[in-house]
Phi, psi and omega in degrees: 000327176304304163347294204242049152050045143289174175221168130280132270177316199199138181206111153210163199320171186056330198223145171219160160237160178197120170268173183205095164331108152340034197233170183319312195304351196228353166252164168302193184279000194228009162093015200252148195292139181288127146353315166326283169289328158311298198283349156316294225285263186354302165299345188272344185262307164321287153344298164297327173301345183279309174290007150267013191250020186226176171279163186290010162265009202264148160196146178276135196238144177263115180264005188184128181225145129263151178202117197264125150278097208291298198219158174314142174276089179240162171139159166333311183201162174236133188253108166273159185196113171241128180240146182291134151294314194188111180269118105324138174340295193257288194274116182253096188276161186205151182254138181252134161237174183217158090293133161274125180242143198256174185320298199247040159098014175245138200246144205208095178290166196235341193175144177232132189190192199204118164228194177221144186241156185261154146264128166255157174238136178313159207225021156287000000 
């Protein structure tokens, strides 16, 4: 997430944000942010979001992900925001969504999805 200069932005149990900066190092050939870097920024949101809902020896792996590209990822930063569905012992499902957010704040989902995550325990 440091790579493509995202943050984290909103953290309570279930939910997380991640913002994601607009610049040349994260877009496509049409200026638009890469696909790529969209569907990071999701998993990533989804994932933690799984990982407030465990203890500090735990940790999440995405064993399955979808993700629908609604419209160009355009705007100042695209905002991920991952909530938990359904938490589980082994298994987490979490719903991912991206918004494009513009200059004065209209905000346009970009992308959507469902992934599923394992929890593991840290072997520290």
């Amino acid at each position: 997430m440091a790579h493509l200069g995202a943050r984290l932005t909103h953290i309570s149990p279930g939910r997380v944000h991640i913002v994601l900066p607009a610049r040349p190092e994260v877009t496509q050939q049409h200026g638009y942010i890469h696909a790529g870097a969209t569907s990071a920024i999701a998993d990533s949101a989804g994932g933690y979001a799984a990982l407030t809902l465990f203890d500090e020896n735990s940790e999440v792996l995405t064993v399955e992900y979808k993700i629908n590209l609604l419209a160009p990822a355009a705007g100042t930063h695209l905002e991920a925001i991952g909530t938990v569905l359904k938490p589980g012992r082994t298994l987490t499902v979490c719903q991912m969504e991206v918004h494009g957010i513009q200059t004065d704040g209209t905000r346009k989902l970009i992308a959507n999805g469902q992934q599923t995550l394992i929890r593991a325990q840290t072997t520290k």
